[in-house]
Each structure stands twice: as C-alpha cells, then as structure tokens.
NUBA-17337 format. One record per residue: residue number from 0; residue in one letter; x, z, y of N, C-alpha, C, O in turn. Coordinates in nm, 3 decimals, decimal comma, always signed. Atoms other than C-alpha are relative to their C-alpha. Example, Ala and Ser with C-alpha at 12.3 -4.5 7.8 and 13.67 -1.06 7.14 Angstrom:
REM residues 2
- 0_A_+0,089_+0,000_-0,119_+1,230_+0,780_-0,450_+0,090_+0,000_+0,120_+0,194_+0,066_+0,118
- 1_S_-0,082_-0,006_-0,119_+1,367_+0,714_-0,106_-0,077_+0,073_+0,109_-0,026_+0,090_+0,220
REM end
This chain:
REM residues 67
- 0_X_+0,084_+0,000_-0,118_+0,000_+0,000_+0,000_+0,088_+0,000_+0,123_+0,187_+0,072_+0,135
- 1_X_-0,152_-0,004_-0,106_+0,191_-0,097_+0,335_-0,080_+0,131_+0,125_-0,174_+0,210_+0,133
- 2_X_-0,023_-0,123_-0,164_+0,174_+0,138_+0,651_-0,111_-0,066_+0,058_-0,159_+0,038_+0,103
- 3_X_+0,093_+0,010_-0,066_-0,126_-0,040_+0,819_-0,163_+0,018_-0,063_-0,262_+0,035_+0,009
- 4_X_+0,095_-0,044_+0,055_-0,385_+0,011_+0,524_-0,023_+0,144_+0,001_+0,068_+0,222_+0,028
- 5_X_+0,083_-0,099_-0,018_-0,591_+0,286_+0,518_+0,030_+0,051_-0,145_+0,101_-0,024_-0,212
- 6_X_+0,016_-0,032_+0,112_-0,625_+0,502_+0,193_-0,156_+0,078_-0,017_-0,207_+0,148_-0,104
- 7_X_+0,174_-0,075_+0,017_-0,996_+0,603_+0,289_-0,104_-0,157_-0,079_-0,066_-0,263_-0,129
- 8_X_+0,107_+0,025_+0,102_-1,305_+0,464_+0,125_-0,015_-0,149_+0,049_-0,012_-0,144_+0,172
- 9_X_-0,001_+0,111_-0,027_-1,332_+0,086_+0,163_-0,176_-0,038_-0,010_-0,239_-0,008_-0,112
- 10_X_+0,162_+0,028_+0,002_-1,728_-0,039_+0,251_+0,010_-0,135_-0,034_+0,105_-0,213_-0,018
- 11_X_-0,045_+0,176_-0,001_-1,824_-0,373_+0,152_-0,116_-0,018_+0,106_-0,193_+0,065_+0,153
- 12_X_+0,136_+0,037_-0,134_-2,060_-0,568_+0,413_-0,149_+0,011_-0,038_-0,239_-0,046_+0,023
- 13_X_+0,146_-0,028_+0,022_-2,368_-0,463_+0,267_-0,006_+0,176_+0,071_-0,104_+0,221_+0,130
- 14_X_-0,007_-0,134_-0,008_-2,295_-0,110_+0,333_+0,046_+0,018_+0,192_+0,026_+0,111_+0,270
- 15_X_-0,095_+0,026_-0,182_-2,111_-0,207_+0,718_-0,166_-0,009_+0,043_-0,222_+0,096_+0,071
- 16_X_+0,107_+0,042_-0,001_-2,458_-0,386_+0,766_-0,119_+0,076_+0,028_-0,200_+0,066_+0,121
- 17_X_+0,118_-0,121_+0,012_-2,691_-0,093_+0,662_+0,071_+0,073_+0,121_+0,038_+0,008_+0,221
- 18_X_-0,075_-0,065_-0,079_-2,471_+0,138_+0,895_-0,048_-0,033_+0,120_-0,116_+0,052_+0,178
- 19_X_+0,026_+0,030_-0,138_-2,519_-0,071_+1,226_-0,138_-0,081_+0,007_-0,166_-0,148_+0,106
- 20_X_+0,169_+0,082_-0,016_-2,904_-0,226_+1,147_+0,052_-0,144_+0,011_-0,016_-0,196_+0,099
- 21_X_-0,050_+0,092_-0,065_-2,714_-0,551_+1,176_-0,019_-0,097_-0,153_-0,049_-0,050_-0,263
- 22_X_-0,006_+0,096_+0,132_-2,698_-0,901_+0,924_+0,139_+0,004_+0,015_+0,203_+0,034_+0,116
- 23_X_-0,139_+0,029_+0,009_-2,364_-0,972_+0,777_+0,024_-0,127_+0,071_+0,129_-0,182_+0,037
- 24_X_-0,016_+0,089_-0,090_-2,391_-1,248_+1,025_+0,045_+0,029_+0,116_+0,118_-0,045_+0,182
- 25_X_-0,068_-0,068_-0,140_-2,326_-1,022_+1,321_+0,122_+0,072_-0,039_+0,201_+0,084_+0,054
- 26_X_-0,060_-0,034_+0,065_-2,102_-0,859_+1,092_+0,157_-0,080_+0,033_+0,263_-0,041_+0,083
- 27_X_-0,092_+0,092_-0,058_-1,901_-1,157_+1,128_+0,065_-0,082_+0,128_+0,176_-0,125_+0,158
- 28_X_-0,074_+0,024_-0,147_-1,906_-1,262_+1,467_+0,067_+0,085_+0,039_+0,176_+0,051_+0,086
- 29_X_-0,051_-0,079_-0,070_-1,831_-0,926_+1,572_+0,158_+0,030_-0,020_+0,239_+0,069_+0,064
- 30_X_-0,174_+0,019_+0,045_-1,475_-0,953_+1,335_+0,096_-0,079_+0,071_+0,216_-0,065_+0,093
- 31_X_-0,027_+0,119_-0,124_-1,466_-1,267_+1,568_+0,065_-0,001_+0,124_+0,155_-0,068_+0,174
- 32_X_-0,005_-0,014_-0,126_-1,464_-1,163_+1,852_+0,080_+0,123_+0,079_+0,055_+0,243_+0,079
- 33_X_-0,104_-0,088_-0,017_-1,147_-1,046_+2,033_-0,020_+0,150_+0,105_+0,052_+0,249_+0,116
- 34_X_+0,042_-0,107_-0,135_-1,328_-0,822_+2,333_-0,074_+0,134_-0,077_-0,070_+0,249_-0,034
- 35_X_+0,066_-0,139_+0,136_-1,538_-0,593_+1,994_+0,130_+0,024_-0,007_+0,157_+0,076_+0,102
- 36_X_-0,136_-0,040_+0,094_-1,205_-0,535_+1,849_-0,069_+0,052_-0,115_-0,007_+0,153_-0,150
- 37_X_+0,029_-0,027_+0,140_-1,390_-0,474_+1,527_+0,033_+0,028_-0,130_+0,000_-0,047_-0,221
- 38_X_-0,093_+0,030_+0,131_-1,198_-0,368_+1,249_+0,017_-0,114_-0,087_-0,069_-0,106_-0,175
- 39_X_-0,016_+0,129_+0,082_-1,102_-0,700_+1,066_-0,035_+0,098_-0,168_+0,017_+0,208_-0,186
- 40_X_-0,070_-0,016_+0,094_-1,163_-0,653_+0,697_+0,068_-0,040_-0,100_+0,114_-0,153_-0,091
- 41_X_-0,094_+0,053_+0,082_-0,972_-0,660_+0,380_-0,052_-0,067_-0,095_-0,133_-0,006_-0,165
- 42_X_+0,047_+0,028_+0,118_-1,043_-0,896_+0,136_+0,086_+0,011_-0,144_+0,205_-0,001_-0,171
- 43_X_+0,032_-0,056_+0,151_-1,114_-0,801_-0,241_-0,057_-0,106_-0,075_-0,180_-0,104_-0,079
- 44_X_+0,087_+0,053_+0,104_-1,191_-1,066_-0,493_-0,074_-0,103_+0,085_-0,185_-0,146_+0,054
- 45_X_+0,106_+0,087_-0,069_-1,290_-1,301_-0,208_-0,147_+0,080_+0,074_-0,221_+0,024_+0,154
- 46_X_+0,083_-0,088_-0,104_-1,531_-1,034_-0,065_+0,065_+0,120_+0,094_+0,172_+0,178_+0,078
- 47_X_-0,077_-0,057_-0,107_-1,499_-0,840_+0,247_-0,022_+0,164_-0,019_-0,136_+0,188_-0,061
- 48_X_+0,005_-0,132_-0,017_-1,449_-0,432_+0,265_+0,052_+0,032_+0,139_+0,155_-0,017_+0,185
- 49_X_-0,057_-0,045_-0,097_-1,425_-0,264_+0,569_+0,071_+0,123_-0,045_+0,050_+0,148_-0,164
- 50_X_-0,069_-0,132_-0,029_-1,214_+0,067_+0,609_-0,073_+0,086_+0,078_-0,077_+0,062_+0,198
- 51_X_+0,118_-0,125_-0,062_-1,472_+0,388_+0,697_+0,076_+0,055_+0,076_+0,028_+0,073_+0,188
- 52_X_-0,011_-0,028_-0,147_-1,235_+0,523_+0,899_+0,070_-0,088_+0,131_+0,080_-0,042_+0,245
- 53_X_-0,024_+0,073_-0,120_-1,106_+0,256_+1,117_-0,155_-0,034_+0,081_-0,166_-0,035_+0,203
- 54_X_+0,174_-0,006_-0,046_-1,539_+0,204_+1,153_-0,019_+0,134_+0,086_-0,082_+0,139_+0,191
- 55_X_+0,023_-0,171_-0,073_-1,545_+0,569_+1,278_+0,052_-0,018_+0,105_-0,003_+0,003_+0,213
- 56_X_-0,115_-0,040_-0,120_-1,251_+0,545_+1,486_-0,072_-0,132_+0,131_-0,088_-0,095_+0,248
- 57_X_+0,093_+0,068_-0,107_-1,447_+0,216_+1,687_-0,114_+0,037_+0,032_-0,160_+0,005_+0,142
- 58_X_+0,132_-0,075_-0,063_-1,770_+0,411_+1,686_+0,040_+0,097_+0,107_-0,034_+0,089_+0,205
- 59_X_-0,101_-0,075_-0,040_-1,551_+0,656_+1,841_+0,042_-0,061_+0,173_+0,044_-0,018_+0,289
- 60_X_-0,078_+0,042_-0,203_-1,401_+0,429_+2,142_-0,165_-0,086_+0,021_-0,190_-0,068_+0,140
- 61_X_+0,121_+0,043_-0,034_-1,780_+0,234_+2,147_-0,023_+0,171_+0,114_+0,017_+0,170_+0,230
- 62_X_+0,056_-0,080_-0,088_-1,909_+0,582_+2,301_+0,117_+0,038_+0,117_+0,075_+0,084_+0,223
- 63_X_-0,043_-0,093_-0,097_-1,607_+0,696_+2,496_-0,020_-0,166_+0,103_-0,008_-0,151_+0,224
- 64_X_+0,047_+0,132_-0,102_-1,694_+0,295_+2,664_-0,096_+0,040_+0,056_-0,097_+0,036_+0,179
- 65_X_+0,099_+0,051_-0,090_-2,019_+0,345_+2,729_-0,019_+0,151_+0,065_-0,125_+0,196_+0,108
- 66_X_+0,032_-0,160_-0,145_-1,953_+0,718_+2,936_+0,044_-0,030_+0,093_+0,039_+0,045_+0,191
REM end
C-alpha cells in the first residue's frame, strides 16, 4: 500500500450515492470537476471505491466553505 492510500473502509458508488441522495452520475461529474475536489476513486476490478475517510474529510471542508 503506498503513502497516499488510505487503510480505512473503501465505499463503492452505490454506497457514495446513498450517502449524498445523488446518481452515480453526479457521482461522476463531481470526480470531474477540479473546483469539488472530490476524492477521486480507486479502482477495483474495473469498479470504483471511494475512501470513507477522505469523504469525511471533504464533508468536513464542504461546511467549513459554506460558514
């Protein structure tokens, strides 16, 4: 595992999805798009997992944005 992976719980986009009320369509723009900074994730087998706490840690700077 190198130095920029995580060793916490890996979500796949069904689970990212449920989390923010969102389709894995926004899912994807938002990976897109350089101004979200969205955690990119890792792919597995050709499917995507996010990292729960890099998700935390942008929920995290989302609120200290919108104070």
């Amino acid at each position: 595992m190198s130095d920029t992976q995580s060793s916490a719980r890996k979500l796949p986009t069904r689970l990212v999805c449920e989390r923010y009320g969102v389709s894995s369509r926004t899912i994807d723009r938002w990976v897109r798009d350089p101004e979200l900074n969205f955690p990119k994730p890792t792919v597995i087998n050709g499917r995507n997992y996010h990292d729960e706490d890099a998700l935390t840690e942008w929920d995290r700077a989302q609120l200290r944005g919108a104070v």
